[in-house]
Backbone bond lengths (Angstrom), bond angles and torsions (degrees), N, CA, C in turn:
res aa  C-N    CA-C-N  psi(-1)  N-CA   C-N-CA  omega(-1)  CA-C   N-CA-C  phi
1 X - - - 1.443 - - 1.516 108.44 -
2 X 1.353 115.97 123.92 1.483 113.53 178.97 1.431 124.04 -129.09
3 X 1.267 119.44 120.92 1.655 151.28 -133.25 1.874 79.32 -107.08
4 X 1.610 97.63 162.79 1.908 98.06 158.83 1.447 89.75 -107.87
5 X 1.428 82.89 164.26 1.566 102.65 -171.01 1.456 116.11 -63.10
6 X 0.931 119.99 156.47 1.842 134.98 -154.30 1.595 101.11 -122.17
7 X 1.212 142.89 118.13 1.547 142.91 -151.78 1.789 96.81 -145.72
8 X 1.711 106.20 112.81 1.052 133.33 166.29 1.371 126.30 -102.25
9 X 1.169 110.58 161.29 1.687 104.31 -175.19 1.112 115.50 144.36
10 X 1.721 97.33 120.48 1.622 129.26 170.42 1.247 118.40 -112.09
11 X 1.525 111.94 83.14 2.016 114.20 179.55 1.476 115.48 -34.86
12 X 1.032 118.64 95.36 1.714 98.58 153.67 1.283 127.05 -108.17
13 X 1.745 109.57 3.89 1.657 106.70 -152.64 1.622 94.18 -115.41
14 X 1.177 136.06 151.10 1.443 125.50 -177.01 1.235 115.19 -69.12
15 X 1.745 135.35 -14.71 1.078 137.46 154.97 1.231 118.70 -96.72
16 X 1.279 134.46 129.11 1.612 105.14 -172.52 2.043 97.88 -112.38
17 X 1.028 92.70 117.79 1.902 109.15 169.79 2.080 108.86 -62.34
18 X 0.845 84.11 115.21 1.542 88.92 158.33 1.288 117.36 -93.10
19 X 1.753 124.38 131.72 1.162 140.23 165.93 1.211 129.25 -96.67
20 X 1.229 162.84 131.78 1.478 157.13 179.00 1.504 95.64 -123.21
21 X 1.490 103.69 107.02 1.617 132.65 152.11 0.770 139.39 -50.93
22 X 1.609 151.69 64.93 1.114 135.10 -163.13 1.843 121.98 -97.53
23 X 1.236 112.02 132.74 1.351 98.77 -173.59 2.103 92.36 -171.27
24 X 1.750 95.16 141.43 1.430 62.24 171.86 1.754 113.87 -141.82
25 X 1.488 91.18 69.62 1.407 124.18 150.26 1.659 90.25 -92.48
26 X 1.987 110.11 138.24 1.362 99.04 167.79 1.702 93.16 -102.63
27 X 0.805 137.09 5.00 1.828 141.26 172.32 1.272 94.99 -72.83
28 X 1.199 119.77 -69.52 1.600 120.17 162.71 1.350 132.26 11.54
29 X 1.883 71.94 -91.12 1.987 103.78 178.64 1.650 99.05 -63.57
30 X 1.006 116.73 -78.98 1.329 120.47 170.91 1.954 117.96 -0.88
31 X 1.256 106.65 -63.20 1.355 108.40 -160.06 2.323 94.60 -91.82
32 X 1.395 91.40 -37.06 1.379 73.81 168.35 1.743 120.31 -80.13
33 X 1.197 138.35 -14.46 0.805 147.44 166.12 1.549 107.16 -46.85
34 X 1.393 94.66 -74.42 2.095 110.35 170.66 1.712 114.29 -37.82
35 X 1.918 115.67 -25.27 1.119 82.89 -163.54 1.696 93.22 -129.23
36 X 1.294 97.78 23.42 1.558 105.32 162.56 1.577 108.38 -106.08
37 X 1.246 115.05 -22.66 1.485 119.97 166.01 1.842 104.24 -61.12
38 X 1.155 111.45 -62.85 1.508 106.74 -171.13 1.727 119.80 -70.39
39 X 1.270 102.42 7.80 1.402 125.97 169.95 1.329 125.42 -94.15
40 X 2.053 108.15 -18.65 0.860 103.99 165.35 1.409 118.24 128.02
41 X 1.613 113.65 -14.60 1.573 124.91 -152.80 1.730 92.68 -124.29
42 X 1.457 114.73 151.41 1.457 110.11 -158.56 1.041 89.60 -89.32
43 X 1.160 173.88 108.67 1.541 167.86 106.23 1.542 127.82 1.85
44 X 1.284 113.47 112.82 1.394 108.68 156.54 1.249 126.25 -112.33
45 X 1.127 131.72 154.45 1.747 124.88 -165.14 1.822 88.80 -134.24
46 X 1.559 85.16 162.02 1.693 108.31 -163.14 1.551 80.35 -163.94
47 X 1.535 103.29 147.91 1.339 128.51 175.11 1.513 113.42 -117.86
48 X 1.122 127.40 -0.17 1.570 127.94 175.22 1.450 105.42 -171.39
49 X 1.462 89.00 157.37 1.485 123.12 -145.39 1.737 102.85 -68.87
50 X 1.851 99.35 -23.39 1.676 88.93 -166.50 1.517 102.98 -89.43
51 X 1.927 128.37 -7.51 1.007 119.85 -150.70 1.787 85.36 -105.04
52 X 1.514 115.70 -37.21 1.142 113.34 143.62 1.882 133.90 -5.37
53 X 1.118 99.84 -75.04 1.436 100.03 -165.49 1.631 107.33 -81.74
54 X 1.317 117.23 -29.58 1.377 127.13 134.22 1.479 122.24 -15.36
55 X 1.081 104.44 -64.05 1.901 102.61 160.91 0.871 152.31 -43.16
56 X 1.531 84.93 -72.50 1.940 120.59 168.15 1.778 88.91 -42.94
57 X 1.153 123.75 -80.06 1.434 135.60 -176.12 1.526 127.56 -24.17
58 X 1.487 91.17 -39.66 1.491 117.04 -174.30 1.350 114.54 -76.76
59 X 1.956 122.67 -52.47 1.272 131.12 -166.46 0.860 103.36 -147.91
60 X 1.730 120.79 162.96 1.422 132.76 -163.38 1.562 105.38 -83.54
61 X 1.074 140.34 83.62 1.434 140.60 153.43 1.682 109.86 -34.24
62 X 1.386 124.68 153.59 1.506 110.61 146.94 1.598 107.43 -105.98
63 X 1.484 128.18 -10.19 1.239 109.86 158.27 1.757 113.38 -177.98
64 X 1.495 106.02 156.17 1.475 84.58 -145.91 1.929 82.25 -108.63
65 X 1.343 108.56 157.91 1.303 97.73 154.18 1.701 121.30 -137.23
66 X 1.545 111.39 129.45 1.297 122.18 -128.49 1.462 101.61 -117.98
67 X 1.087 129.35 127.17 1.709 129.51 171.62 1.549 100.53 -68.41
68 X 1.372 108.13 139.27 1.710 112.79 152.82 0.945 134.72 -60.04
69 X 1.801 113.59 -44.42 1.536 121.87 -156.04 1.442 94.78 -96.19
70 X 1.393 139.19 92.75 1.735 110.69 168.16 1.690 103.40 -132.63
71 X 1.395 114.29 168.47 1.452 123.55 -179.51 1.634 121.77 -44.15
72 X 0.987 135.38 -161.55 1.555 146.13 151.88 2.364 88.39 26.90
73 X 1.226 89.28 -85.82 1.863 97.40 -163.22 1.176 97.93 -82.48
74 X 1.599 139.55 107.34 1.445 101.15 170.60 1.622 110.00 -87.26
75 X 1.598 119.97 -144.36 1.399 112.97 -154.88 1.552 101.65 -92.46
76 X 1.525 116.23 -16.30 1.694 113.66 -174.76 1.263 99.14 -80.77
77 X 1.832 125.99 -25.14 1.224 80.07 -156.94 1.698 88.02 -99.01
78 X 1.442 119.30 1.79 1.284 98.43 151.31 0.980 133.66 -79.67
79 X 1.377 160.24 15.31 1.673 161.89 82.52 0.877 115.55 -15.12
80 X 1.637 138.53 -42.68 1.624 130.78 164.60 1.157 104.55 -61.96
81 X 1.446 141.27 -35.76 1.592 130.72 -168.23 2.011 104.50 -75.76
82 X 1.198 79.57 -54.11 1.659 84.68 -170.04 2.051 104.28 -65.70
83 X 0.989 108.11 -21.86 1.580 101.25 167.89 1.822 103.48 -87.09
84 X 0.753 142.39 -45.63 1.705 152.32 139.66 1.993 99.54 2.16
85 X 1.100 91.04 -51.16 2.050 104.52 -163.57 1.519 90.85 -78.20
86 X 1.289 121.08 141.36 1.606 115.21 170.49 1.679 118.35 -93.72
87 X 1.517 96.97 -3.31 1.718 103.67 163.84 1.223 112.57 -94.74
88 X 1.419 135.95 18.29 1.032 111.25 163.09 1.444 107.93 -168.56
89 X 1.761 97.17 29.99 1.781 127.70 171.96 2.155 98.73 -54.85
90 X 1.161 117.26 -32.67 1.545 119.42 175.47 1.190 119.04 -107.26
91 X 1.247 130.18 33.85 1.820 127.32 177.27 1.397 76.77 -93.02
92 X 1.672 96.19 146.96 1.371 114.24 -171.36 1.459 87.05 -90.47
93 X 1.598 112.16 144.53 1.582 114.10 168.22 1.362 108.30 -130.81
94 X 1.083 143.80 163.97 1.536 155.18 -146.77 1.344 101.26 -152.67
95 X 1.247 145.56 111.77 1.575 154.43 171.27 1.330 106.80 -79.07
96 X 1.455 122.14 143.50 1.509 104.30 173.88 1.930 80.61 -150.96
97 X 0.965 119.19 154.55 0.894 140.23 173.36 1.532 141.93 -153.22
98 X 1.787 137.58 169.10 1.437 121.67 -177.65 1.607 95.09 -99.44
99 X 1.345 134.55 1.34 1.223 117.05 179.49 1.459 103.80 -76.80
100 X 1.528 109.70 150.85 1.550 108.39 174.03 1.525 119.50 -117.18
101 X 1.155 96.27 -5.22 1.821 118.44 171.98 1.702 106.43 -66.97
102 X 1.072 101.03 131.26 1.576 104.49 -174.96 1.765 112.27 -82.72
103 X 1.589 115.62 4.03 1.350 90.52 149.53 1.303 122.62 -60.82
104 X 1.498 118.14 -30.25 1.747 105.81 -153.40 1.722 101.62 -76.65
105 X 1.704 111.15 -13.98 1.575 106.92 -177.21 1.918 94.64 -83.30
106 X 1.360 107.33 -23.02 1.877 96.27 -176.47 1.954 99.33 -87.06
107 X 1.557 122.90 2.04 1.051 112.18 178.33 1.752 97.71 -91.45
108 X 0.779 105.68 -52.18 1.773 135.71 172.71 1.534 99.80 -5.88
109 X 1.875 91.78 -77.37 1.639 118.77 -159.17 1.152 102.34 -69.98
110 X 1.747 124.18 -55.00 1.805 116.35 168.57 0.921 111.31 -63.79
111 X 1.313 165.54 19.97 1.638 149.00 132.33 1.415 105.49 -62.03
112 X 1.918 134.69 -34.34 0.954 131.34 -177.65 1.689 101.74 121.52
113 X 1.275 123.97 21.54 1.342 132.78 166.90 1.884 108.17 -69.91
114 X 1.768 113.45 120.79 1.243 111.45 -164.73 1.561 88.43 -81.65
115 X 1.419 149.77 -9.84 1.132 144.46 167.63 1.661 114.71 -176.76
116 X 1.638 113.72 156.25 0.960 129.10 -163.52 1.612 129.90 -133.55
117 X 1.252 106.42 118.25 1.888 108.83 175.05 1.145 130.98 -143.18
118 X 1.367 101.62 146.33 1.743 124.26 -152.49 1.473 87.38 -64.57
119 X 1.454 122.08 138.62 1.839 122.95 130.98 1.601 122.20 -50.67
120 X 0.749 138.51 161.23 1.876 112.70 -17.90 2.363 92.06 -81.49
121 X 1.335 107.20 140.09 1.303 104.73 169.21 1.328 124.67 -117.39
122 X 1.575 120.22 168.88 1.081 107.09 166.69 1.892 114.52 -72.93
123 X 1.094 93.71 156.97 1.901 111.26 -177.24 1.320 117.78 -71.23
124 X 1.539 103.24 -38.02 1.655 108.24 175.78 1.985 108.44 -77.74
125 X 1.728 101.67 -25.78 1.827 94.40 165.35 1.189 96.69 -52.23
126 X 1.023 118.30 -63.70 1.704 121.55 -142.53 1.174 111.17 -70.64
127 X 1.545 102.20 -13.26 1.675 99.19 173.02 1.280 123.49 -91.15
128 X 1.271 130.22 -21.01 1.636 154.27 -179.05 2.001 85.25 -90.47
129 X 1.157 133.75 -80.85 1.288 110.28 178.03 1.510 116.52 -35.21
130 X 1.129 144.81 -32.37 1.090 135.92 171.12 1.659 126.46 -74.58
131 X 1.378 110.11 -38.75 1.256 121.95 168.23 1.553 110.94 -66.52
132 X 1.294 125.10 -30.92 1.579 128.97 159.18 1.502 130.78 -55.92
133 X 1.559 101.60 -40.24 1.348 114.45 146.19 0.857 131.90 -52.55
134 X 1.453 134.31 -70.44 1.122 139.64 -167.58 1.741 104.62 -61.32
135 X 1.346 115.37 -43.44 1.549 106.77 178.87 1.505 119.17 -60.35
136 X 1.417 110.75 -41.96 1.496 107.31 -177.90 1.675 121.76 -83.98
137 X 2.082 99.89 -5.75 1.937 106.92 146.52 1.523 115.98 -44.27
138 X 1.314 93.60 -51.48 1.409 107.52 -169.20 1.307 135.04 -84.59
139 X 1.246 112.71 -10.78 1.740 128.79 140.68 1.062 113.21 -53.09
140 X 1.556 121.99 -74.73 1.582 122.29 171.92 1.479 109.74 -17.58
141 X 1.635 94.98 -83.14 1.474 98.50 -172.86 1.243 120.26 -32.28
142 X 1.754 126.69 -44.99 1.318 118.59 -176.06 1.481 121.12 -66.05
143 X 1.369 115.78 -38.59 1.478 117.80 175.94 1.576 109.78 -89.00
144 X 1.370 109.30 20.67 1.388 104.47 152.58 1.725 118.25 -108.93
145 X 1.157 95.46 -1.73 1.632 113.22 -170.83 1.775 95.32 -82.50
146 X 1.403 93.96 -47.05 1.517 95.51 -167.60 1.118 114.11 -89.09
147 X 1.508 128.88 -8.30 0.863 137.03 172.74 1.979 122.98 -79.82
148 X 1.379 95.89 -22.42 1.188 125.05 149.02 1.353 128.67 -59.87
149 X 1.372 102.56 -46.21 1.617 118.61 176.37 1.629 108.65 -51.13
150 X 1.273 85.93 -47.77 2.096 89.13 -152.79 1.710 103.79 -95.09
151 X 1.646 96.74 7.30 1.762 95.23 173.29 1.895 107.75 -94.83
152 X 1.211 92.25 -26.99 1.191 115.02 166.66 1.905 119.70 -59.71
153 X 1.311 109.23 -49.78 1.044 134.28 146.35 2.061 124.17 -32.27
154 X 1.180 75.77 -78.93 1.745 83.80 167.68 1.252 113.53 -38.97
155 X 1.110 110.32 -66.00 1.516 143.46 -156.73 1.522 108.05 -58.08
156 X 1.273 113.70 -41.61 1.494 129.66 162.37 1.693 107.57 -69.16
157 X 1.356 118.75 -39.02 1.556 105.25 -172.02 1.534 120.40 -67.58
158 X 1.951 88.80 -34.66 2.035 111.26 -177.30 1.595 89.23 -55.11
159 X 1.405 114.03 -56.26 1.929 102.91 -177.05 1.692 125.98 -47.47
160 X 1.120 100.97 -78.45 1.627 96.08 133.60 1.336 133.19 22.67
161 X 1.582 96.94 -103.92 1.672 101.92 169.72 1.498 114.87 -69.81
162 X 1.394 113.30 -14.11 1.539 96.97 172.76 1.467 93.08 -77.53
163 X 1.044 120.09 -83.14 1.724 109.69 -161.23 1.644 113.08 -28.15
164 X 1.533 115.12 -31.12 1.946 111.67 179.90 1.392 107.33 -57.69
165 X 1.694 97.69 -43.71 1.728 101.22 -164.49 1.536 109.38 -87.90
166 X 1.649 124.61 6.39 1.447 130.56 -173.37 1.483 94.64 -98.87
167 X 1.194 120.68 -56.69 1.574 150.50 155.04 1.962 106.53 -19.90
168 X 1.360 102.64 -66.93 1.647 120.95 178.26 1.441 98.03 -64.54
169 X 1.632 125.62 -66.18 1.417 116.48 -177.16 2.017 114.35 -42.99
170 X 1.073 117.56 -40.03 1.477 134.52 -179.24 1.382 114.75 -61.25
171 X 1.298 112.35 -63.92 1.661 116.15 165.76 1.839 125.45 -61.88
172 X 1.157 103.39 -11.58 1.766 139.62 171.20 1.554 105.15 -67.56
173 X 1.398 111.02 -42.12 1.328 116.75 -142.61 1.620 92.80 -105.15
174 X 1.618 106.40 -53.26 1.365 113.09 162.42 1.619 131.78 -35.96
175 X 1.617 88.48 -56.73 1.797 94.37 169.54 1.620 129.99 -53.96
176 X 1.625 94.98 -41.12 1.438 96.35 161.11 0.939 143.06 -92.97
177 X 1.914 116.38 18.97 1.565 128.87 147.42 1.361 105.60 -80.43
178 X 1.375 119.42 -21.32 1.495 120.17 -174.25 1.535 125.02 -75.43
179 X 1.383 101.43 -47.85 1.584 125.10 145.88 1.359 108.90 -34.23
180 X 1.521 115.08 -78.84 1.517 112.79 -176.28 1.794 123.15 -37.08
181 X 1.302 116.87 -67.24 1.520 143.34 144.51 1.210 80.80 -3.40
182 X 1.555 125.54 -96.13 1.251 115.21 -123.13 1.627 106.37 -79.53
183 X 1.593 110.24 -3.82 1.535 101.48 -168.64 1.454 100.03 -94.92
184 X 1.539 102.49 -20.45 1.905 104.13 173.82 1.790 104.79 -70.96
185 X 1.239 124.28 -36.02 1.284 118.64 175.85 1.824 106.24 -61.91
186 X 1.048 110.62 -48.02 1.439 112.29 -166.74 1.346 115.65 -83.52
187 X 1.169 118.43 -7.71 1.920 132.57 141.04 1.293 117.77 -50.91
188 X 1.397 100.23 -63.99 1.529 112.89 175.21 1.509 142.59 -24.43
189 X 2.046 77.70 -56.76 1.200 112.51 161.88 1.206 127.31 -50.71
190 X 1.632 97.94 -58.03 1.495 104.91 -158.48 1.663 93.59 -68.25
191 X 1.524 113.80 -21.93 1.648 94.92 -170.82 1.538 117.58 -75.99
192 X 1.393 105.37 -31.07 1.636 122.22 166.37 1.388 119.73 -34.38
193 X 1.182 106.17 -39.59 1.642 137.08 -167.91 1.019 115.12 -87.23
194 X 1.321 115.40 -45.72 1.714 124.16 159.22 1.321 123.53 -54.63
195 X 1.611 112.31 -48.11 1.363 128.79 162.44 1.389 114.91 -46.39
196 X 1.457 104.80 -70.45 1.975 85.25 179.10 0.819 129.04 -90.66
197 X 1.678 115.93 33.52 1.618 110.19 159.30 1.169 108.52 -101.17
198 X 1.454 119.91 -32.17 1.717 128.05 166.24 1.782 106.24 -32.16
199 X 1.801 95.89 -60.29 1.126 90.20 -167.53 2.141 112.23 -71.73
C-alpha cells in the first residue's frame, strides 16, 4: 500500500539535512520520523521499497535511512538499485533492521550500506551514526571536488604543453627553412664569387 510522503521537521541546525525514511511499519516511520525531526533533520517517510527508489531518483536526499526487511522490494535490493544509478551511487544510506544476527549487518555493508543498526535502538545511536555519515558524505564530496579541481587543472596544463610543443614544432620548422635559405644564399654566393674571380 503506498501513502505520499509525510514531511516533518523542527530546524535546529544551521543547515538543515533532509532524510528519507524508509520502512514499512508506519508506527515505525512515524516515531522515527518524530524523532529525527526533533533532532533537527527534515524528514520524509516512504513505506516501500518501490516508492522509495522513486525518490531517491527523483530528489537530492543527503541521506536515506532504510529498513532491510520489507514486502514486494525489500531494503537491499533497494540499496543495490540506488548504488546501481551513478547519481546517487554516494547518498549515504544507513540500514537498520529487526535482525540481530550479524549476518544481516555483513549482508547490509556488502550491498554498499555506509552503516548499520539493529532494532529496536537507541535514538541518540542513530543519531551520532548519522551525523558520522553525513560527515564522512562530506569529506568524499570535498576530495572529490578537488579532485575535480586539479583534473581540471591538468587538463589545462596538457593544452598548454600542447600549444608549447605545437608552437616549438613551428619555430623548428621555421629554423630549418632558415638554415636551408641561408645555405642556398651562401651557394649562391659562393658561386657569384667563383664567377668573378674566373672572370
Amino acid at each position: 500500500m503506498s501513502h505520499s510522503p509525510v514531511i516533518s521537521a523542527t530546524p535546529r541546525r544551521a543547515v538543515t539535512r533532509t532524510v528519507l525514511v524508509v520502512d514499512d511499519s508506519r508506527t515505525n516511520l512515524h516515531v522515527i520520523g518524530q524523532r529525527l525531526g526533533e533532532m533537527g533533520y527534515l524528514v520524509v517517510l516512504c513505506d516501500n521499497g518501490r516508492e522509495a527508489i522513486d525518490l531517491i531518483s527523483a530528489r537530492g536526499f543527503d541521506l536515506v535511512v532504510l529498513d532491510m526487511m520489507m514486502p514486494d522490494i525489500s531494503g537491499i535490493e533497494v540499496l543495490l538499485e540506488t548504488r546501481a544509478a551513478p547519481d546517487t551511487a554516494d547518498l549515504p544510506i544507513v540500514m537498520v533492521t529487526a535482525r540481530s544476527d550479524s549476518d544481516g549487518a555483513v549482508q547490509a555493508l556488502a550491498a554498499g550500506a555506509d552503516d548499520y543498526v539493529a532494532k529496536p535502538f537507541d535514538f541518540d545511536v542513530l543519531g551520532a551514526r548519522i551525523e558520522r555519515t553525513l560527515a564522512r558524505a562530506g569529506r568524499i564530496a570535498e576530495l572529490k571536488r578537488v579532485v575535480t579541481s586539479l583534473d581540471a587543472r591538468i587538463a589545462a596544463r596538457a593544452i598548454e604543453l600542447g600549444e608549447a610543443r605545437t608552437e616549438l614544432a613551428v619555430t623548428r620548422a621555421d629554423r630549418a627553412r632558415l638554415v636551408t635559405s641561408i645555405q642556398l644564399l651562401n651557394e649562391q654566393v659562393e658561386r657569384l664569387s667563383s664567377g668573378t674571380s674566373a672572370a
